[in-house]
mmCIF file of the N, C-alpha and C atoms, coordinates in Angstrom:
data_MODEL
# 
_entry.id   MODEL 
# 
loop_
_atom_site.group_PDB 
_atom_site.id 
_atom_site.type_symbol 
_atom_site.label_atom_id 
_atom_site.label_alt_id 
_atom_site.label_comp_id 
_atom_site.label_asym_id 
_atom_site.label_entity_id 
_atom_site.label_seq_id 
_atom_site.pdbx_PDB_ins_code 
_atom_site.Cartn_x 
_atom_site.Cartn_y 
_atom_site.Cartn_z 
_atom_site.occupancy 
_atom_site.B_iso_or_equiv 
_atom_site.pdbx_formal_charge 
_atom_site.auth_seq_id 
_atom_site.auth_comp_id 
_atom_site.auth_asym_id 
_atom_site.auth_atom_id 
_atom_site.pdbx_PDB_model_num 
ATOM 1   N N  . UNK A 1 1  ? 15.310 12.609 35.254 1.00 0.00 ? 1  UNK A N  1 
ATOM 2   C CA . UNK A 1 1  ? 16.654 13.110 35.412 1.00 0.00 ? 1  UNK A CA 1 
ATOM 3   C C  . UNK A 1 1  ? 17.588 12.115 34.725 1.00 0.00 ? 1  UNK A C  1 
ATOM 4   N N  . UNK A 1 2  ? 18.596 12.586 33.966 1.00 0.00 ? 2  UNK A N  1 
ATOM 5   C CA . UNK A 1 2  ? 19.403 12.140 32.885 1.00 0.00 ? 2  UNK A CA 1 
ATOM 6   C C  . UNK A 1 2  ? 21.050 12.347 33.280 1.00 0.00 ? 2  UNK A C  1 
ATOM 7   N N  . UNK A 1 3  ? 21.597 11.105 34.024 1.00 0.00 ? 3  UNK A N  1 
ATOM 8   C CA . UNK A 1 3  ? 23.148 11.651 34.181 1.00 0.00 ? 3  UNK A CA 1 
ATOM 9   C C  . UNK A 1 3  ? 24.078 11.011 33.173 1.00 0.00 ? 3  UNK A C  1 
ATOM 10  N N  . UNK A 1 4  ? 25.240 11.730 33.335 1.00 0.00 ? 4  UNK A N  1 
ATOM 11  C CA . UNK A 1 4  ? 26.441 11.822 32.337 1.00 0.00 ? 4  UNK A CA 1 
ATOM 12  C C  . UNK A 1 4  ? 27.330 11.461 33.108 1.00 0.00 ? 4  UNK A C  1 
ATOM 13  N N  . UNK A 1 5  ? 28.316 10.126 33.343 1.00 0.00 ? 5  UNK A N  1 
ATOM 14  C CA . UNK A 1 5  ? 29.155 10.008 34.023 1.00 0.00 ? 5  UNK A CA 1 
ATOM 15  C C  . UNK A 1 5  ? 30.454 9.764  33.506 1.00 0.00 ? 5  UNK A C  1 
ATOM 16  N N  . UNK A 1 6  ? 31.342 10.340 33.952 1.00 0.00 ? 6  UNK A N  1 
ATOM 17  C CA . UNK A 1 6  ? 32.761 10.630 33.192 1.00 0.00 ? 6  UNK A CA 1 
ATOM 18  C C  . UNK A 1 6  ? 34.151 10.205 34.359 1.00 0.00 ? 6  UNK A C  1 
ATOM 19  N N  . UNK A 1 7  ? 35.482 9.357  34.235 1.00 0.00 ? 7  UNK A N  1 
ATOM 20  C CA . UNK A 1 7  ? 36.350 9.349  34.943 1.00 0.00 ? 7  UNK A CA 1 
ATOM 21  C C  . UNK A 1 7  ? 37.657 10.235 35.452 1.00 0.00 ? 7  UNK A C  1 
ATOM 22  N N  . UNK A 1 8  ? 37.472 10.717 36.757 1.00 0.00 ? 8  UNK A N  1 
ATOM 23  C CA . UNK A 1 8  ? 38.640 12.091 36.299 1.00 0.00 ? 8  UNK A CA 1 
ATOM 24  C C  . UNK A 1 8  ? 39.876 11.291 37.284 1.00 0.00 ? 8  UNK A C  1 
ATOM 25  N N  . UNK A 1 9  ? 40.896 11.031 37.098 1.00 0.00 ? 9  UNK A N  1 
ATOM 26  C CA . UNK A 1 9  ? 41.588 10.695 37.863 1.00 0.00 ? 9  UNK A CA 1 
ATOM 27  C C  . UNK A 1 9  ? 41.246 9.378  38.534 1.00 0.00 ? 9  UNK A C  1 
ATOM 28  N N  . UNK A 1 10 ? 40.521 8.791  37.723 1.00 0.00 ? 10 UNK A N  1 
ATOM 29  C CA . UNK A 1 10 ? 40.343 7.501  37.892 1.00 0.00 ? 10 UNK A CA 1 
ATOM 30  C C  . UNK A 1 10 ? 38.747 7.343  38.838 1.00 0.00 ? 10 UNK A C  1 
ATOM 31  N N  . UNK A 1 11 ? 38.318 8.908  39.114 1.00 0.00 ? 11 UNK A N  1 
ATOM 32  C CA . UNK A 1 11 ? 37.349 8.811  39.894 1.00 0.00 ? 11 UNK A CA 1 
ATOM 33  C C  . UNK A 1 11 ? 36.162 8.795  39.172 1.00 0.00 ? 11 UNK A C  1 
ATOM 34  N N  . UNK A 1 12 ? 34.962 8.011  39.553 1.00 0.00 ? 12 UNK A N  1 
ATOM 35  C CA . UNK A 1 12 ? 33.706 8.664  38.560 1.00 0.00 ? 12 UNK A CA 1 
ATOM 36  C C  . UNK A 1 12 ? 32.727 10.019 39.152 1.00 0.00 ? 12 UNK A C  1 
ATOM 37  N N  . UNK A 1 13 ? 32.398 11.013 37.595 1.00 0.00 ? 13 UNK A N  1 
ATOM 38  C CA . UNK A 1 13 ? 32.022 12.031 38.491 1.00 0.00 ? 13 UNK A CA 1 
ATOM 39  C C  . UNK A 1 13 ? 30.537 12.333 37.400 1.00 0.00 ? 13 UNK A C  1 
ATOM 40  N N  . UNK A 1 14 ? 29.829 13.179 37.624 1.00 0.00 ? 14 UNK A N  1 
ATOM 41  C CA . UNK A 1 14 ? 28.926 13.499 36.794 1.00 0.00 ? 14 UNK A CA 1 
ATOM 42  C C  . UNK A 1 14 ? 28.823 14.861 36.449 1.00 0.00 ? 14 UNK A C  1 
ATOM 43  N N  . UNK A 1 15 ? 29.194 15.332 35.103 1.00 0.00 ? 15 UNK A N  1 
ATOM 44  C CA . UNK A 1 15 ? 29.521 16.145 34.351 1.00 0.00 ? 15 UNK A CA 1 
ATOM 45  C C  . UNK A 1 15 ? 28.236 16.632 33.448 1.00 0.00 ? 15 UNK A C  1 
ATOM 46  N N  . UNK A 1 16 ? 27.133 15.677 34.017 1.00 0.00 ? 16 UNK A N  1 
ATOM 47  C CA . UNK A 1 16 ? 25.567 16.885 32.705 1.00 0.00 ? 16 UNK A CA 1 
ATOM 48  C C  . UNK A 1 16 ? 24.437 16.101 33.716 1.00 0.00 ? 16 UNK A C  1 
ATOM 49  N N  . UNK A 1 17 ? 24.283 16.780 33.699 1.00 0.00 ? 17 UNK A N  1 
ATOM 50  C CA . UNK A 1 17 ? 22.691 16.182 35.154 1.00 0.00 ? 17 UNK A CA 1 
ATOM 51  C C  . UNK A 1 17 ? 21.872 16.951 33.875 1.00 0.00 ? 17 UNK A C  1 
ATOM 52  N N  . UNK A 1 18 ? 20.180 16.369 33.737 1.00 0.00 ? 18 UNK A N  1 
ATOM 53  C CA . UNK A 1 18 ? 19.261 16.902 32.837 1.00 0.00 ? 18 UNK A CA 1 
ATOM 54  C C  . UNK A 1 18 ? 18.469 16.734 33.739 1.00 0.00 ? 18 UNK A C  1 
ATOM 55  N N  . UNK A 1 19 ? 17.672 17.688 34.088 1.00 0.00 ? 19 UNK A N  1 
ATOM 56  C CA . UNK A 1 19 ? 16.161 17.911 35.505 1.00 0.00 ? 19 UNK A CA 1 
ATOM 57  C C  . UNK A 1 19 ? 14.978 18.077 34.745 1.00 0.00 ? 19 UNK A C  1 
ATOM 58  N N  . UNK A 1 20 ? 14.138 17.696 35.148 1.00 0.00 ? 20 UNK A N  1 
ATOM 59  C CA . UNK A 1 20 ? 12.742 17.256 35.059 1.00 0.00 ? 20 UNK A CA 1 
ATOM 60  C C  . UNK A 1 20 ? 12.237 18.542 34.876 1.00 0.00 ? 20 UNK A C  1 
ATOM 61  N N  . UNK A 1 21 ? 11.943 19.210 33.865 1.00 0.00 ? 21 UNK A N  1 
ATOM 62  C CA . UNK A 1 21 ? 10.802 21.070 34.168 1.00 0.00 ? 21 UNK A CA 1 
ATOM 63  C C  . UNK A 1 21 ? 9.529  20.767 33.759 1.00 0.00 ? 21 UNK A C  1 
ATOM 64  N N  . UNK A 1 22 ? 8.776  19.632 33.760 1.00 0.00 ? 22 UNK A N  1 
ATOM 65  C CA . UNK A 1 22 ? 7.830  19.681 33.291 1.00 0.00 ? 22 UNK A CA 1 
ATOM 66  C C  . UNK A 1 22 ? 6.846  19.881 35.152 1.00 0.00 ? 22 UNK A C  1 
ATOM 67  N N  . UNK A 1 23 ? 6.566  21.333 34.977 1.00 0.00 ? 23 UNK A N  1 
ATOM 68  C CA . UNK A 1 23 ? 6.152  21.355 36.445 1.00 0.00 ? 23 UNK A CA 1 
ATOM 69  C C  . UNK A 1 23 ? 4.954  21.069 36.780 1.00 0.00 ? 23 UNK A C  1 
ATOM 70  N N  . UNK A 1 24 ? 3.954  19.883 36.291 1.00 0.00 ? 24 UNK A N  1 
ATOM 71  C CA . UNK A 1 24 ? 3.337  19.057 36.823 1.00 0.00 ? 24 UNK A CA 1 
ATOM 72  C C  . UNK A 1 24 ? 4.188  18.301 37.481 1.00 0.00 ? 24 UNK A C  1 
ATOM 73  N N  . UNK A 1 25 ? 5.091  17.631 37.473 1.00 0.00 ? 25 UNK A N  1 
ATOM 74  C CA . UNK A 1 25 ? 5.880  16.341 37.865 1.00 0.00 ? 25 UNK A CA 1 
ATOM 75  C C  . UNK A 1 25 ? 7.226  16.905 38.776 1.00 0.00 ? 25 UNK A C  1 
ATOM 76  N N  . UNK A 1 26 ? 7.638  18.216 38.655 1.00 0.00 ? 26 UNK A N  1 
ATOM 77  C CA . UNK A 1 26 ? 8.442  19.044 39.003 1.00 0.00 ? 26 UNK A CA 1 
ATOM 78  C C  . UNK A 1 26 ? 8.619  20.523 39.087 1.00 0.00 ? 26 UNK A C  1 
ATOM 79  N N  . UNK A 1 27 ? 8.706  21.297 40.137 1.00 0.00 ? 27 UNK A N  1 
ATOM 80  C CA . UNK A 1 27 ? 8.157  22.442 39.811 1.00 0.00 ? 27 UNK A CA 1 
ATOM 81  C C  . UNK A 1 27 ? 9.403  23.347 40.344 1.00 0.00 ? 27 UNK A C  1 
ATOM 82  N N  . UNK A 1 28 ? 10.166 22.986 40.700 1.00 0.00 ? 28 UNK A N  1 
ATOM 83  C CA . UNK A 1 28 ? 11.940 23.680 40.261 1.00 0.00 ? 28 UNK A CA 1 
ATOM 84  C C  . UNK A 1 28 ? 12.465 24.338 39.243 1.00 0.00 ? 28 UNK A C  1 
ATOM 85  N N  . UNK A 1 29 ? 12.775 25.532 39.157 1.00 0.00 ? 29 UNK A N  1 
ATOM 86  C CA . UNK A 1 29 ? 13.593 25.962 38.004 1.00 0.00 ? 29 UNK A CA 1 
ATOM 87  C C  . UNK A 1 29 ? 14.721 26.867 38.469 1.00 0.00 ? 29 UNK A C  1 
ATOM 88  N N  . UNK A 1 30 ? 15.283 26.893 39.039 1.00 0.00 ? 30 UNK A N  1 
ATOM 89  C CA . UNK A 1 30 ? 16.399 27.635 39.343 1.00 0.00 ? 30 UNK A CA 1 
ATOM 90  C C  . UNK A 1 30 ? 17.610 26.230 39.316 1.00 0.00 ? 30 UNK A C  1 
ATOM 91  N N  . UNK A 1 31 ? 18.545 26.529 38.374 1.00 0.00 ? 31 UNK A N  1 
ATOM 92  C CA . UNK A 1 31 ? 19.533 25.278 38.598 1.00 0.00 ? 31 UNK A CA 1 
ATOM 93  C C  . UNK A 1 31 ? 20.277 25.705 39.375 1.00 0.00 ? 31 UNK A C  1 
ATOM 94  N N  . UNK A 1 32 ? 20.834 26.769 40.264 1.00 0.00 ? 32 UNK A N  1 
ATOM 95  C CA . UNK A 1 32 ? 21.424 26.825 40.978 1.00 0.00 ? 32 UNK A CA 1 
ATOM 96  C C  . UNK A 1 32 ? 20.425 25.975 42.277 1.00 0.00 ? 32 UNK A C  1 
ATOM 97  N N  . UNK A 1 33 ? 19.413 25.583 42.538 1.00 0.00 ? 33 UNK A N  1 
ATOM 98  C CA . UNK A 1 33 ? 18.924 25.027 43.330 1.00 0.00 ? 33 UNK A CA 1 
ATOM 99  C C  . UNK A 1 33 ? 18.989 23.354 43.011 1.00 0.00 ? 33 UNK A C  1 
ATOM 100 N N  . UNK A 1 34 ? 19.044 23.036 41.985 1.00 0.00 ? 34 UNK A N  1 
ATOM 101 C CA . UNK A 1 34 ? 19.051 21.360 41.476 1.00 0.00 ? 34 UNK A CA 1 
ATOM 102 C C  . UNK A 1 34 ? 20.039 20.753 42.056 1.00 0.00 ? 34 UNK A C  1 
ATOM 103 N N  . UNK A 1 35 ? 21.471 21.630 41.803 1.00 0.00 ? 35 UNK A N  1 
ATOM 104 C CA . UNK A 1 35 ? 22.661 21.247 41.663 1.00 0.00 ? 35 UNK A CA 1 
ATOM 105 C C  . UNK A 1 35 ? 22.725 20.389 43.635 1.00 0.00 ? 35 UNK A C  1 
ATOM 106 N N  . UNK A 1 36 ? 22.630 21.874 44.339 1.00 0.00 ? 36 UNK A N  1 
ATOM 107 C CA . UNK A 1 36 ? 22.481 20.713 45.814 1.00 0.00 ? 36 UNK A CA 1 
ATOM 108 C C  . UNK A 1 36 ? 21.268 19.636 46.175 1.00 0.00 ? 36 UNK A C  1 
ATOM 109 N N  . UNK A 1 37 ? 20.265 19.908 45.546 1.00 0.00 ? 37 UNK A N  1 
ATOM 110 C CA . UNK A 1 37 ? 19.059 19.223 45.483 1.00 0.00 ? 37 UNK A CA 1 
ATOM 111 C C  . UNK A 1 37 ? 19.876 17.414 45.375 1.00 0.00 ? 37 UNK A C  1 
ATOM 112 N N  . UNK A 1 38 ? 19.641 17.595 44.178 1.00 0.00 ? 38 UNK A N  1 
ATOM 113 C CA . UNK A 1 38 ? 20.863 16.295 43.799 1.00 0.00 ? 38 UNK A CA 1 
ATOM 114 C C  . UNK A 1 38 ? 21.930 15.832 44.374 1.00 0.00 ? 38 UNK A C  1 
ATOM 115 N N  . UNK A 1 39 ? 22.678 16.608 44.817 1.00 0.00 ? 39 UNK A N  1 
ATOM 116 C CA . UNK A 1 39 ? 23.543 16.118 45.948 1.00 0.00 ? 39 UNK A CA 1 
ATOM 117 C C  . UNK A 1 39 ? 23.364 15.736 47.153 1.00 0.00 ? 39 UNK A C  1 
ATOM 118 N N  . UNK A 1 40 ? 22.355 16.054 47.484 1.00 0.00 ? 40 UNK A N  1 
ATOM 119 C CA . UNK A 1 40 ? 21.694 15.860 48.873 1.00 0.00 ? 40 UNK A CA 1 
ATOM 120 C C  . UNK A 1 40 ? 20.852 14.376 48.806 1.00 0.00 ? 40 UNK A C  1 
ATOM 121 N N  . UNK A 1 41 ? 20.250 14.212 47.694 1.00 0.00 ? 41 UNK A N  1 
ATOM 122 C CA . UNK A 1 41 ? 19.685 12.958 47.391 1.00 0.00 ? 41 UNK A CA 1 
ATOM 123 C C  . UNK A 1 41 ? 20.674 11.846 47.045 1.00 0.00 ? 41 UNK A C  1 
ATOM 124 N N  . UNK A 1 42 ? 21.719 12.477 46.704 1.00 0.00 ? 42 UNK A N  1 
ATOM 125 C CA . UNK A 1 42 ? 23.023 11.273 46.212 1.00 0.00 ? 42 UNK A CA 1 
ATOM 126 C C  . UNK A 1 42 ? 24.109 10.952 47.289 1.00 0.00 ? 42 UNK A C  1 
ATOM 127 N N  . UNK A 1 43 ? 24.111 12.116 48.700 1.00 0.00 ? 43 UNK A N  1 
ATOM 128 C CA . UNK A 1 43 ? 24.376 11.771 49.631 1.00 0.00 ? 43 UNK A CA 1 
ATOM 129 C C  . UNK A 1 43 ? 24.141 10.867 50.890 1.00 0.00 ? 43 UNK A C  1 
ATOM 130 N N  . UNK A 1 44 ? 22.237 11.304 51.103 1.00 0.00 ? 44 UNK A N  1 
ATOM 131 C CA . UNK A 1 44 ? 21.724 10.847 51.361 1.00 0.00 ? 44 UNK A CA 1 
ATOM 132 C C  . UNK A 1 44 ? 21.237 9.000  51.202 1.00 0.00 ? 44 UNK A C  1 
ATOM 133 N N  . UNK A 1 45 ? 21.474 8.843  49.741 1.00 0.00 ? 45 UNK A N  1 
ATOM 134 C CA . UNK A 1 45 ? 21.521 6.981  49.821 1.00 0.00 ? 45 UNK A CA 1 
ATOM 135 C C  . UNK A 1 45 ? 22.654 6.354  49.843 1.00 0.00 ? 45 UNK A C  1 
ATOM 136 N N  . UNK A 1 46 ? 23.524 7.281  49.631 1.00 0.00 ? 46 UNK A N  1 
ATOM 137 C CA . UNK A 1 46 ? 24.648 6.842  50.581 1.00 0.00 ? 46 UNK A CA 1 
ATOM 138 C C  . UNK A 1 46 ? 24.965 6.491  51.968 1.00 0.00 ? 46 UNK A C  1 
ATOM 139 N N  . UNK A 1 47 ? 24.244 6.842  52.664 1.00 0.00 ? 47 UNK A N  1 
ATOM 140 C CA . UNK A 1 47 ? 24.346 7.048  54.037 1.00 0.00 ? 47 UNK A CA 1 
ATOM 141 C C  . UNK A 1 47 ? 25.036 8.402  54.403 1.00 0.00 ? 47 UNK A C  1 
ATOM 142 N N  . UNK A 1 48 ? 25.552 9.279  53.886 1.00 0.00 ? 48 UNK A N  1 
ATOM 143 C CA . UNK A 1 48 ? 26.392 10.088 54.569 1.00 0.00 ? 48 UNK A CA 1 
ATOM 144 C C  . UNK A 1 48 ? 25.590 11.255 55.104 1.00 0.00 ? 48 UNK A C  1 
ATOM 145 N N  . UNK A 1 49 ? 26.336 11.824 55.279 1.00 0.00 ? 49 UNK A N  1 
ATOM 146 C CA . UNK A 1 49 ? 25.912 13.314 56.204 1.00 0.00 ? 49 UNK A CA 1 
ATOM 147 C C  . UNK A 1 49 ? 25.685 14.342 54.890 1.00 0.00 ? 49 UNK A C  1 
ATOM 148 N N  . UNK A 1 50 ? 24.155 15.011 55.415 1.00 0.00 ? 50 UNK A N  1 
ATOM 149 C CA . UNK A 1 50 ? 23.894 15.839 53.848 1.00 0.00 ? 50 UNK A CA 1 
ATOM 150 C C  . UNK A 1 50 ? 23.123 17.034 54.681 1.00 0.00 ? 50 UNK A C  1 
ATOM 151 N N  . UNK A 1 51 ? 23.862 17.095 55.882 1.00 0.00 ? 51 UNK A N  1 
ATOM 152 C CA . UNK A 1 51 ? 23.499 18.984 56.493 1.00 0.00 ? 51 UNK A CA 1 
ATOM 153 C C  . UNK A 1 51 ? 24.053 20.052 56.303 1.00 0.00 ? 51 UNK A C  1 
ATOM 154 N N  . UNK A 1 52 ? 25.062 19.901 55.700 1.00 0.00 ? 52 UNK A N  1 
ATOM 155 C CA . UNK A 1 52 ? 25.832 20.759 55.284 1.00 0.00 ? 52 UNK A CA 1 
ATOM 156 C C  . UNK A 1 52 ? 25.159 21.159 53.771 1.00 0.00 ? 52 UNK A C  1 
ATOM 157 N N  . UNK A 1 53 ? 24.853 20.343 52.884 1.00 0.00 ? 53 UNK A N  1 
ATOM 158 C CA . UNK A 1 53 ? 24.403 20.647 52.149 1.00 0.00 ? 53 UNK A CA 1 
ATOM 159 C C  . UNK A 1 53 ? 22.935 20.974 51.880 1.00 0.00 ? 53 UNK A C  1 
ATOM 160 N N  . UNK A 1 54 ? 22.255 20.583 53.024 1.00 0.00 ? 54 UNK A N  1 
ATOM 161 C CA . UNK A 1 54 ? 21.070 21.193 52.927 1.00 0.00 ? 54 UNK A CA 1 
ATOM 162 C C  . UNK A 1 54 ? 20.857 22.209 54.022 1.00 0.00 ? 54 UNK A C  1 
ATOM 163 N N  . UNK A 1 55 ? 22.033 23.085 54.184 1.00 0.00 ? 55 UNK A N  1 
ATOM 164 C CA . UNK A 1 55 ? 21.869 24.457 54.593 1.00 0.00 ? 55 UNK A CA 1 
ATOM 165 C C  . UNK A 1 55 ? 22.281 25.009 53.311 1.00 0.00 ? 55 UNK A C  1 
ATOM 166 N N  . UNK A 1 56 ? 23.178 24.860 52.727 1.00 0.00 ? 56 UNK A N  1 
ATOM 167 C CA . UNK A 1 56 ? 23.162 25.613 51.652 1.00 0.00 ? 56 UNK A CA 1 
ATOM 168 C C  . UNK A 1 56 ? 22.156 25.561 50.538 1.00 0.00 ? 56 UNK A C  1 
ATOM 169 N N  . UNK A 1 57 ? 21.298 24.626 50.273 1.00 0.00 ? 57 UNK A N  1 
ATOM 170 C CA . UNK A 1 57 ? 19.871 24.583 49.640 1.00 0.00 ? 57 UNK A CA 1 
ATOM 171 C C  . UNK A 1 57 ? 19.052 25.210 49.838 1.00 0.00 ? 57 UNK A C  1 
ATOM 172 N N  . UNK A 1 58 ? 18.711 25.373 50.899 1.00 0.00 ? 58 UNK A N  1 
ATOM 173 C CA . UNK A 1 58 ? 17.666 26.559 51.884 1.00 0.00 ? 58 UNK A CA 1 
ATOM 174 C C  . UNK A 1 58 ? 18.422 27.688 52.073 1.00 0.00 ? 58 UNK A C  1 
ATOM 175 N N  . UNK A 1 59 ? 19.276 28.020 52.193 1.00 0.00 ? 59 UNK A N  1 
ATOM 176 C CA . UNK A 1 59 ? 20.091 29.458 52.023 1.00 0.00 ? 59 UNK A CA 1 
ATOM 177 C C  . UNK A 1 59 ? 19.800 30.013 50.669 1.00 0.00 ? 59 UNK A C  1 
ATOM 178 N N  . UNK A 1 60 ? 19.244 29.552 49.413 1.00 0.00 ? 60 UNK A N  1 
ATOM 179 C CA . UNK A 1 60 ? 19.468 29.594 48.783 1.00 0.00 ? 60 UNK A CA 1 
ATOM 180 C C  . UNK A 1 60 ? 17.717 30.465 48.213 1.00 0.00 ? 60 UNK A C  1 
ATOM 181 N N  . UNK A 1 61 ? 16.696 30.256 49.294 1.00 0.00 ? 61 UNK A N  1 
ATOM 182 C CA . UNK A 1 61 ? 15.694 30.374 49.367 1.00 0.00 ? 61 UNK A CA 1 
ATOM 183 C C  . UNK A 1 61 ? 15.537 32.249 49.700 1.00 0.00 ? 61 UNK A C  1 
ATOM 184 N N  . UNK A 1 62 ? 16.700 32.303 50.693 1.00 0.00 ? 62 UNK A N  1 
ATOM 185 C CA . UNK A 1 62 ? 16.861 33.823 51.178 1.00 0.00 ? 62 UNK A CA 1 
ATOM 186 C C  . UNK A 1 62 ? 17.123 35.039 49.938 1.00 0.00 ? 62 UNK A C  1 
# 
């Protein structure tokens, strides 16, 4: 995974995420599924709270 980080308002944000499809190593292909995937992992070593976003990950399964 390949990020792009850019300043908007002085904030840093990431504007091109590149995901892994080689599905030996990864077997995801829906980017509407990456997008919280990733957030949940970038929340997560943060310490913060990432249930909110991993209901909408698994909602996503329905």
């Amino acid at each position: 995974m390949h990020r792009h980080v850019v300043r908007k308002d002085g904030v840093p944000r990431i504007d091109k995420l590149i995901v892994n499809r080689d599905p030996e190593q990864y077997g995801e292909t829906n980017d509407d599924k990456d997008r919280p995937m990733f957030e949940m992992l970038v929340a997560e070593e943060l310490g913060e709270d990432s249930s909110k976003i991993q209901e909408e990950f698994f909602s996503l399964d329905d």
